[in-house]
Residue frames as a rotation matrix with the C-alpha (Angstrom) as fourth column:
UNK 1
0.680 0.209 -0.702 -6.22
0.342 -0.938 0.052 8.64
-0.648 -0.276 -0.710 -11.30
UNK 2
0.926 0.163 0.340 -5.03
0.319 -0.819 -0.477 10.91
0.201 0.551 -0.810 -13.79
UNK 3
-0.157 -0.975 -0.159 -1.28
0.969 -0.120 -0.216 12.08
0.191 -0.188 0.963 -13.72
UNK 4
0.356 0.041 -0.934 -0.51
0.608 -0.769 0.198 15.13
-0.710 -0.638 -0.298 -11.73
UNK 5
-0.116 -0.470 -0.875 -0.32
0.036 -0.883 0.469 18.02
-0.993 0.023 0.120 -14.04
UNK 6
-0.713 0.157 0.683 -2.29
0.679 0.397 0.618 16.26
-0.174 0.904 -0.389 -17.10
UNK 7
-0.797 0.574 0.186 -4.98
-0.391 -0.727 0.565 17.88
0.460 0.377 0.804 -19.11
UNK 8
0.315 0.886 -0.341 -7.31
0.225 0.279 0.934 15.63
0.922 -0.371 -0.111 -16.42
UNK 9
0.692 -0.206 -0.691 -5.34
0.660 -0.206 0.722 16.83
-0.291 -0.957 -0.006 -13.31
UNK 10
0.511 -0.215 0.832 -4.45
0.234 -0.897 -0.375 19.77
0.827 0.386 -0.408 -13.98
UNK 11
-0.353 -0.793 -0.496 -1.84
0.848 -0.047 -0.529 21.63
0.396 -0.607 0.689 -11.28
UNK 12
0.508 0.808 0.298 -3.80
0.587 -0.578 0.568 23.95
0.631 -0.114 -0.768 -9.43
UNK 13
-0.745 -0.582 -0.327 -1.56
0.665 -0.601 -0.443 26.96
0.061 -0.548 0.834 -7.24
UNK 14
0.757 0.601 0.256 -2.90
0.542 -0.797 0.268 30.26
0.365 -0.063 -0.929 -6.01
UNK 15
-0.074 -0.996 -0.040 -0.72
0.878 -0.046 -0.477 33.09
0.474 -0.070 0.878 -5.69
UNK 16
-0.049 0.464 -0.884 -0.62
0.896 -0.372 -0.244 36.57
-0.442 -0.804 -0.397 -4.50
UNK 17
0.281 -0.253 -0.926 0.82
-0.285 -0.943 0.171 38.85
-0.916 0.216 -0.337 -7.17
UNK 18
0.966 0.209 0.152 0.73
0.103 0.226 -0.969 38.86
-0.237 0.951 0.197 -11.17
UNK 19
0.132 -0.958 -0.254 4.74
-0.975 -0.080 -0.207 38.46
0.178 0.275 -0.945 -10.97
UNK 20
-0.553 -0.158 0.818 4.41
-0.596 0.761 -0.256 35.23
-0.582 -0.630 -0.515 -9.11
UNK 21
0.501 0.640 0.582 1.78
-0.100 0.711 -0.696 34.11
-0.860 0.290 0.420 -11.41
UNK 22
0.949 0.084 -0.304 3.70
-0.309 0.058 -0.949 34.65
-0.062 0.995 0.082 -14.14
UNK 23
-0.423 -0.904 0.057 6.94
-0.893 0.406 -0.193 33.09
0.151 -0.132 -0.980 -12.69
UNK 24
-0.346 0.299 0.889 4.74
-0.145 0.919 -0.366 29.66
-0.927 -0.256 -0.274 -11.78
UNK 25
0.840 0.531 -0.111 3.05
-0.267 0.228 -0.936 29.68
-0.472 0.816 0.333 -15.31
UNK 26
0.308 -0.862 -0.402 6.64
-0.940 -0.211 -0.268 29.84
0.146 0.461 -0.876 -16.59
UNK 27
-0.721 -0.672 0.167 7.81
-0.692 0.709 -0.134 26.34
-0.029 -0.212 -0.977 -14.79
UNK 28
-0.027 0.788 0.615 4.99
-0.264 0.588 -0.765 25.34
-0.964 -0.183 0.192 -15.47
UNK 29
0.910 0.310 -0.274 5.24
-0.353 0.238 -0.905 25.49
-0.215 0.920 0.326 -19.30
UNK 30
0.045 -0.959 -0.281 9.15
-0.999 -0.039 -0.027 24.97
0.015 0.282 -0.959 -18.88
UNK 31
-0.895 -0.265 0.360 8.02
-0.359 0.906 -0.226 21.18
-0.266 -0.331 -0.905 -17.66
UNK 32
-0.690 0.583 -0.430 5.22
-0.589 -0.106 0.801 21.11
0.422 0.805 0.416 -20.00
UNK 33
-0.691 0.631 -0.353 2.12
0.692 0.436 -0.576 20.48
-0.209 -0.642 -0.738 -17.05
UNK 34
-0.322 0.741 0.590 -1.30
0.345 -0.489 0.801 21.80
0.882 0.461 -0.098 -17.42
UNK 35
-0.616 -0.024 -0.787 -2.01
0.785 -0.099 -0.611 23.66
-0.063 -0.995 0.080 -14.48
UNK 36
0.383 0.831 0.405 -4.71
0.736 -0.539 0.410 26.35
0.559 0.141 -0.817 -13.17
UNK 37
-0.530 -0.761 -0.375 -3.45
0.735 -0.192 -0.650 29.44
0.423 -0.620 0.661 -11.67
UNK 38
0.466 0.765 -0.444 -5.76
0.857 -0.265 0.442 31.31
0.220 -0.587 -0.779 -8.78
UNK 39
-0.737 -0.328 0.591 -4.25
0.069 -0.907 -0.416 35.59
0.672 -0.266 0.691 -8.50
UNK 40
0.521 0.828 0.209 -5.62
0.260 -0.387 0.885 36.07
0.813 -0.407 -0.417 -5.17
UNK 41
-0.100 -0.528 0.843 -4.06
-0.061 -0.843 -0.535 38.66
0.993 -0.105 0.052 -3.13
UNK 42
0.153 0.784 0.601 -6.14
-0.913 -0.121 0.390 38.23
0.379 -0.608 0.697 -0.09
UNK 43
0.915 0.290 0.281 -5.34
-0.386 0.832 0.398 34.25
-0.118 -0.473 0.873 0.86
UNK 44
0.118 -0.931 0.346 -1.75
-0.450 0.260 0.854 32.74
-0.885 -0.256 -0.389 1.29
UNK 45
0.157 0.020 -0.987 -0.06
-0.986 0.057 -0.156 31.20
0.053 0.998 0.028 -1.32
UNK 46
0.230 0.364 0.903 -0.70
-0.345 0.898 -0.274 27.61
-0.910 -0.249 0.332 -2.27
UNK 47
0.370 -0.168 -0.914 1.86
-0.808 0.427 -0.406 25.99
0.458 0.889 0.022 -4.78
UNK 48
-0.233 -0.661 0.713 2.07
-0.735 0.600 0.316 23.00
-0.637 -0.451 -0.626 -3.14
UNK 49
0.633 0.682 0.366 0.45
-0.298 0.652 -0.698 21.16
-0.714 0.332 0.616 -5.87
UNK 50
0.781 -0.531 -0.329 3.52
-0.414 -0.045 -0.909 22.30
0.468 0.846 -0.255 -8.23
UNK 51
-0.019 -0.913 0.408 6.02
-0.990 0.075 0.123 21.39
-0.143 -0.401 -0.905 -5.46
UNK 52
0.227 0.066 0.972 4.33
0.030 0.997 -0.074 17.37
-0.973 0.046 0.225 -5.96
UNK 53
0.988 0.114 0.103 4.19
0.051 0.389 -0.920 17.50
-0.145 0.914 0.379 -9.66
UNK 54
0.607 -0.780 -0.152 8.37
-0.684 -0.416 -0.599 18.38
0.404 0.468 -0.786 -9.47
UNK 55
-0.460 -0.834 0.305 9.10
-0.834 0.289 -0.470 16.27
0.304 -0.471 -0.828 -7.07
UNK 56
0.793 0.595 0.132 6.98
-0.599 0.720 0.352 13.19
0.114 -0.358 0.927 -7.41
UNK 57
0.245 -0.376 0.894 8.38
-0.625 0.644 0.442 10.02
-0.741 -0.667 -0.077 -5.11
UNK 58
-0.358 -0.628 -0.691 9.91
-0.929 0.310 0.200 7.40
0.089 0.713 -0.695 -6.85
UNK 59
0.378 0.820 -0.430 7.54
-0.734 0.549 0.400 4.39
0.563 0.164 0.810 -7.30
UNK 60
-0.132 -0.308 0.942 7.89
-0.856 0.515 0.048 1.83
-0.500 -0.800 -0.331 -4.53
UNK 61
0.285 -0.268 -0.920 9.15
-0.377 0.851 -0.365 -1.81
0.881 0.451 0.141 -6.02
UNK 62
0.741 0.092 0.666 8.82
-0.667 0.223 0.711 -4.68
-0.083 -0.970 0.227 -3.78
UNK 63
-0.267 -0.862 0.430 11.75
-0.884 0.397 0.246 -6.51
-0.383 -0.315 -0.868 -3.06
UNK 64
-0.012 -0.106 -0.994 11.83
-0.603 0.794 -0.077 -10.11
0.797 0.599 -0.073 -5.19
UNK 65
0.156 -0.228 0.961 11.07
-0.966 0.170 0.197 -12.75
-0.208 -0.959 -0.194 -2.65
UNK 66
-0.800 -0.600 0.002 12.94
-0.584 0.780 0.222 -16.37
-0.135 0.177 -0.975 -3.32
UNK 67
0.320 0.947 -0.021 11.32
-0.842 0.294 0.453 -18.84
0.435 -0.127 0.891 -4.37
UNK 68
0.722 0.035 0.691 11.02
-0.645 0.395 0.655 -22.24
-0.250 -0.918 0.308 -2.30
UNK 69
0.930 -0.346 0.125 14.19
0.358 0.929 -0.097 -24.12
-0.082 0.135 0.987 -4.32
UNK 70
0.832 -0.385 0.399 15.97
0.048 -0.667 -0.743 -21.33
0.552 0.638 -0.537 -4.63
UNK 71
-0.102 -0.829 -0.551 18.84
0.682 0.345 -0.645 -20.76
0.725 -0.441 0.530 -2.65
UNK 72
0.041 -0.752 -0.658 18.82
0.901 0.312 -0.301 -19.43
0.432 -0.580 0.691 0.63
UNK 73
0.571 0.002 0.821 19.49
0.478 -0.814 -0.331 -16.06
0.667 0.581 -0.466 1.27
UNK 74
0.878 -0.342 0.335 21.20
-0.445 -0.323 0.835 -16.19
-0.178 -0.882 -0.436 4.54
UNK 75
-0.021 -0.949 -0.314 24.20
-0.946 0.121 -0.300 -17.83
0.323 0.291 -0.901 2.83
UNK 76
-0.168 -0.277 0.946 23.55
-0.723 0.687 0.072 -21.37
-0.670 -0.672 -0.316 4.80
UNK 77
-0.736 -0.565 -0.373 24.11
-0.644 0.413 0.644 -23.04
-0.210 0.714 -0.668 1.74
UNK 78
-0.072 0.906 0.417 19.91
0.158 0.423 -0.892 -24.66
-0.985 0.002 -0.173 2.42
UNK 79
-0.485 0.536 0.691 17.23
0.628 -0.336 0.702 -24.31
0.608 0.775 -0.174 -0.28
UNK 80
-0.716 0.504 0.483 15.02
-0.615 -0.783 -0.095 -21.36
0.330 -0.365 0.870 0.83
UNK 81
0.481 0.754 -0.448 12.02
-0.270 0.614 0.742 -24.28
0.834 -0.236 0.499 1.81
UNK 82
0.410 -0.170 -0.896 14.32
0.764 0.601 0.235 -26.13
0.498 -0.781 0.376 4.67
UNK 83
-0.705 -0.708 0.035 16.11
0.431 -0.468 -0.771 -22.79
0.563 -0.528 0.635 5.90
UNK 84
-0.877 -0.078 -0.475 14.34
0.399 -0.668 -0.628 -19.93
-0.268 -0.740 0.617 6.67
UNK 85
-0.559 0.814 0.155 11.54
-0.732 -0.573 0.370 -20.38
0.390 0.093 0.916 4.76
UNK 86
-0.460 0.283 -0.842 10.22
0.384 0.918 0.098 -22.90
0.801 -0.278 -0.531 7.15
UNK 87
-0.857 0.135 -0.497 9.55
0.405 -0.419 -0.812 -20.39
-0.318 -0.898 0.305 9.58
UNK 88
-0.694 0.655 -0.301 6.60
-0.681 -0.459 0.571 -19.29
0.236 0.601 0.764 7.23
């Protein structure tokens, strides 16, 4: 999938008032995302797409897991095969 706020996923908001659209177009070009904005008066406002593209999560990285000569990791001076990875 397409990064949030590319020219294939665009950032898609709806607002209520042609100040607001033109304050969201603004951070929008200030953080150079391609984004659609919806001026509709009539339906709540919906910038929750811009609130992900600012604040996307920091990719999840999985923890290195010994390997089976390695030392240990409880400190018990083993190899990681006779300690605690035996329980595997």
């Amino acid at each position: 999938m397409a990064k949030l706020g590319s020219e294939k996923n665009p950032v898609i908001v709806r607002v209520q008032t042609q100040k607001r659209l033109e304050e969201v177009a603004k951070i929008c070009h200030d953080h150079g995302l391609r984004f659609i904005v919806g001026l509709e008066p009539l339906k709540p406002e919906d910038i929750s797409d811009l609130e992900r593209a600012l604040n996307a999560p920091d990719p999840l990285v999985a923890e290195a897991k010994p390997g089976r000569n390695d030392p240990c990791p409880c400190a018990s001076g083993k190899k990681y095969k006779k300690c605690c990875g035996a329980e595997e």
